[in-house]
C-alpha positions in Angstrom: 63.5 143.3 64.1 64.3 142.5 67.5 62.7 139.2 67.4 64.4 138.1 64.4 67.7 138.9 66.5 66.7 136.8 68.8 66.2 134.3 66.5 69.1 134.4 65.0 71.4 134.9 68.9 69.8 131.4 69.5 70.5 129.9 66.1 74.0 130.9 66.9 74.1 129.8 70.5 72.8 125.9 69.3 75.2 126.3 66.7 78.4 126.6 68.7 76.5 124.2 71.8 77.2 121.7 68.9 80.2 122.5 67.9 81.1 122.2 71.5 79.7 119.0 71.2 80.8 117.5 68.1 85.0 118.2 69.6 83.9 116.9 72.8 82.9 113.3 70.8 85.6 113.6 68.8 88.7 113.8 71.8 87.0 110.8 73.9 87.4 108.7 70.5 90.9 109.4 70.7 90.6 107.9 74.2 90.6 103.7 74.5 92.2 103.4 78.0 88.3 103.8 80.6 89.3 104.1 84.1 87.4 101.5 86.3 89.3 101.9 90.2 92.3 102.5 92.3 93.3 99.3 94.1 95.4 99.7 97.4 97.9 96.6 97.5 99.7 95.4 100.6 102.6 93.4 101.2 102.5 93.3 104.9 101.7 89.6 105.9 99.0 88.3 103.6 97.5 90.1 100.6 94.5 92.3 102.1 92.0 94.8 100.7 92.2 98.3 101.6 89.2 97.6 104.3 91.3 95.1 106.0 93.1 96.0 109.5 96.6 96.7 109.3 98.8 93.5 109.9 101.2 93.1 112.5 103.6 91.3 110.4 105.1 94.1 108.7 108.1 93.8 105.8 110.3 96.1 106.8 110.6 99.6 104.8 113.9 99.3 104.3 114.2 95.8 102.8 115.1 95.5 99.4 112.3 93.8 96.6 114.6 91.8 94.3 112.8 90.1 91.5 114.4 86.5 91.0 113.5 85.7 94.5 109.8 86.1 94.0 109.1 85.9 90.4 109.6 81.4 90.3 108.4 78.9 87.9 106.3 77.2 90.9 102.9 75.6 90.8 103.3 73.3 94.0 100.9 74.3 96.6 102.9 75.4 99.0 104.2 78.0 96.1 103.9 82.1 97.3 102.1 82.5 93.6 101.6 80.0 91.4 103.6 80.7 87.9 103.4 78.4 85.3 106.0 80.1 83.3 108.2 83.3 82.8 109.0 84.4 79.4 112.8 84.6 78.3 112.9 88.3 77.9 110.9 88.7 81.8 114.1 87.4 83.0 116.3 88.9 81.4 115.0 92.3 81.7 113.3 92.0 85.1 114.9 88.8 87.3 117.8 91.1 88.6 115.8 94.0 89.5 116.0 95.8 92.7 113.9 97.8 94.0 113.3 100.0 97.5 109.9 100.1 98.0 107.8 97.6 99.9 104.7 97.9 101.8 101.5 98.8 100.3 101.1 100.4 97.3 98.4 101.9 95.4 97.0 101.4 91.7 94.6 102.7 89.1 92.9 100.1 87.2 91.8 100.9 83.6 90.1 98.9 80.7 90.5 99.0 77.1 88.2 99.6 75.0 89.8 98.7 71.5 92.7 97.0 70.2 95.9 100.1 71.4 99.7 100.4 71.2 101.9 100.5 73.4 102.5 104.1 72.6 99.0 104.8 72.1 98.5 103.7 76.3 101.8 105.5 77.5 100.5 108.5 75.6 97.0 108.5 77.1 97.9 107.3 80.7 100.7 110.4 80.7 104.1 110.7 82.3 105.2 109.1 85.0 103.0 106.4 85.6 104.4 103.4 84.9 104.4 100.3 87.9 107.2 98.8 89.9 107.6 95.5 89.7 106.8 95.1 92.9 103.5 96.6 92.3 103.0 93.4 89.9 104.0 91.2 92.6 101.6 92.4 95.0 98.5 92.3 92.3 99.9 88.6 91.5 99.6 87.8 95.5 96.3 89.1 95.9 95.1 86.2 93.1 97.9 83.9 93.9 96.2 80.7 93.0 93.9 82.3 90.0 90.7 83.5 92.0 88.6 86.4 91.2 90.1 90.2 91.7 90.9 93.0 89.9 93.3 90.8 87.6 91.8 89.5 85.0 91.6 85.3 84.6 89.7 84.7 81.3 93.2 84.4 79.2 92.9 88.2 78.7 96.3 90.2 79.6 97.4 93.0 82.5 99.8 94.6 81.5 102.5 96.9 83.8 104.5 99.5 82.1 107.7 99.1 84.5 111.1 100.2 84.3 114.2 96.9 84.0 117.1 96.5 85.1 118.2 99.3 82.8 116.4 101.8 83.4 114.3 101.0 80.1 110.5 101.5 80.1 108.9 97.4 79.3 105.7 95.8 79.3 105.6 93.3 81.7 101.9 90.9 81.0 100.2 88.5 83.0 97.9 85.8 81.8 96.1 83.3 84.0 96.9 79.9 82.1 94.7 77.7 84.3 97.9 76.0 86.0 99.6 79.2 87.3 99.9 82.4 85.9 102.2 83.1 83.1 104.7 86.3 83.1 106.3 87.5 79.9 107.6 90.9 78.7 108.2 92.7 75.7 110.1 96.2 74.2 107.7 98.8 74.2 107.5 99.9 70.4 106.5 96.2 69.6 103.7 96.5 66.4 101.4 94.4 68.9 98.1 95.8 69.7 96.5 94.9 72.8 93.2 93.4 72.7 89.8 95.1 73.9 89.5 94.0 77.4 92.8 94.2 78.6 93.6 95.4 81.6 96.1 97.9 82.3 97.8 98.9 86.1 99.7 102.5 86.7 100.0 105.0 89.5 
């Protein structure tokens, strides 16, 4: 008798290690956004790494970001980031922005796994974690003229969740179009899905 308890206490116990199992699969298919690494982003002097010495040619803290006079159709070679071209709704919805911070700034990199909404990201990634645009600006710098980084180059989008000049939550995306990088921006709510691959940039 006790041996066929014990049986049956282990039958159980695999039972429920599999249930266990079965919900655990079942919650990370709900998840398509995979986490891949924080990037640390300065706008002191040059664009660095986060292993690079602190610059002496500091911005300020208290000077203001303001979008129109960084974000420029410019692919000379003298430009500060070569962009090739900014969407309509980018400048209306971001050009006037204004924003405090400057400095560095610090980012978590993810990866998509399959085609996801809008809402389906913001709902995964949580509250509160949209970017500044400055924090796209300082990601832009680091690959200025298209080189390798944590921004993807192969015509595959980042995407910033950032707050415009209203106060209303966008998606601000930038594609590397060969000549410069192209910067557009769209309502979030759009039926879009974004494609497997992209990469997304919060706090």
């Amino acid at each position: 008798m006790h041996r066929v308890g014990l049986k049956g206490s282990l039958a159980l116990f695999f039972l429920v290690q599999a249930g266990f199992s079965v919900a655990a699969d079942d919650a990370k298919k709900g998840q398509s956004i995979v986490p891949i690494a924080r990037i640390e982003c300065s706008l002191r002097g040059k664009a660095v790494d986060s292993s690079d010495p602190p610059s002496t040619s500091a911005i300020p803290s208290a000077e203001k970001f303001v979008g129109h006079e960084h974000f420029k159709e410019d692919v000379s070679p003298t430009a500060e980031v070569k962009i090739s071209w900014l969407g309509a709704t980018f400048v209306r919805r971001f050009a006037g922005k204004v924003e405090d911070r400057a400095g560095s700034t610090s980012l978590q990199t993810h990866h998509l796994s399959e085609p996801t909404s809008d809402q389906e990201i913001i709902v995964q990634l949580g509250q509160g974690r949209e970017a500044g645009l400055i924090d796209v600006w300082c990601m832009l710098r680091r690959q200025a003229n298209g080189e390798d980084g944590a921004l993807r180059i192969n015509a595959t989008p980042n995407i910033f969740f950032v707050r415009d000049v209203m106060g209303e939550i966008g998606v601000v995306d930038a594609i590397w179009g060969g000549a410069g990088w192209e910067i557009g921006a769209s309502p979030v709510g759009n039926k879009r899905r974004w494609s497997s691959g992209t990469r997304i940039f919060s706090r």
